[in-house]
C-alpha positions in Angstrom: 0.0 0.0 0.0 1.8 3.4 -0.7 1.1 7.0 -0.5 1.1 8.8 2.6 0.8 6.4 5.2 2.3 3.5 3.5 5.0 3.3 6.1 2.2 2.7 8.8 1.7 -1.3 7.2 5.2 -1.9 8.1 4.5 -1.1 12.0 1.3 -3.7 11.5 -1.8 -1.3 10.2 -3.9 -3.0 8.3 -4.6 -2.1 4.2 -8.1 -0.9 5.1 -6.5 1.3 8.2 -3.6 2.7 5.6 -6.1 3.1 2.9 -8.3 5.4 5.7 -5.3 7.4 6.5 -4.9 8.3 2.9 -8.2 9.5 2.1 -8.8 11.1 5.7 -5.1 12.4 7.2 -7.0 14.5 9.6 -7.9 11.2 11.7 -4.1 11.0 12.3 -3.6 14.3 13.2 -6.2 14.3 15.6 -4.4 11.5 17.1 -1.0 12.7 17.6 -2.7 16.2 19.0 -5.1 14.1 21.9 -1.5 12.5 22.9 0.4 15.5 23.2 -2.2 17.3 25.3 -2.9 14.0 27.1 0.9 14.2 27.9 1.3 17.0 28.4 -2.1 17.3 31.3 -0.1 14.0 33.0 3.4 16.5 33.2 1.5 19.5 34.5 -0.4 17.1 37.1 2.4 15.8 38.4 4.4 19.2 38.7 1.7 21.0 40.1 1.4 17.6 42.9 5.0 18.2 43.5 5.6 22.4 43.8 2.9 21.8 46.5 4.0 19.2 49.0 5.3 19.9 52.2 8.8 20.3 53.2 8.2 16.8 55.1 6.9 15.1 52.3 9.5 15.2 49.9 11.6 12.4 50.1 15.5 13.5 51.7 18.6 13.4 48.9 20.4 10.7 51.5 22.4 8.2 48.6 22.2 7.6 45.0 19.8 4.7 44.4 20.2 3.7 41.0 17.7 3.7 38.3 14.4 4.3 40.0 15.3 3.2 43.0 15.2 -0.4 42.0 18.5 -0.8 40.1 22.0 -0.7 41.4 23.3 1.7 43.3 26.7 2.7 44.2 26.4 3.7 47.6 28.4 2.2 50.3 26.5 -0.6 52.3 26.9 -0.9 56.3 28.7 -3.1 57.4 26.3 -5.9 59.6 29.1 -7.8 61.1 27.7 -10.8 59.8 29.5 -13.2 57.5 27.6 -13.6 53.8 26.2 -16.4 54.7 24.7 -15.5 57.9 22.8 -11.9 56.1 
């Protein structure tokens, strides 16, 4: 299918959906417009949750944890006193 929106069969669109985006291009645009403003609602939300919490509520810079938290680290462990075996 070419024209246009031929490139959209190659991400998996269907010939009908291609041969829609063709003769109507304005669907698409209206698309990629309702996800910009959707992302951009979801990044003013969340800075507008975040200028206003208290002083107690934000979480203290203490040690780098990684990626999210979740992933490495870098930051120097205590010690337990405790063998490997026995953590």
């Amino acid at each position: 299918m070419s024209g246009q929106f031929g490139f959209m069969s190659k991400i998996g669109a269907t010939d009908e959906a291609v041969a829609v985006l063709n003769d109507q291009p304005y669907v698409f645009t209206i698309l990629v417009v309702v996800l910009v403003i959707i992302i951009a609602q979801i990044t003013l939300h969340w800075y507008i949750h975040y200028a206003t919490m208290k002083p107690e509520q934000k979480k203290k810079k203490a040690e780098s944890k990684g990626l999210f938290g979740l992933f490495g680290g870098g930051g120097k462990k205590k010690p337990t006193g405790k063998p490997p075996a026995m953590r």
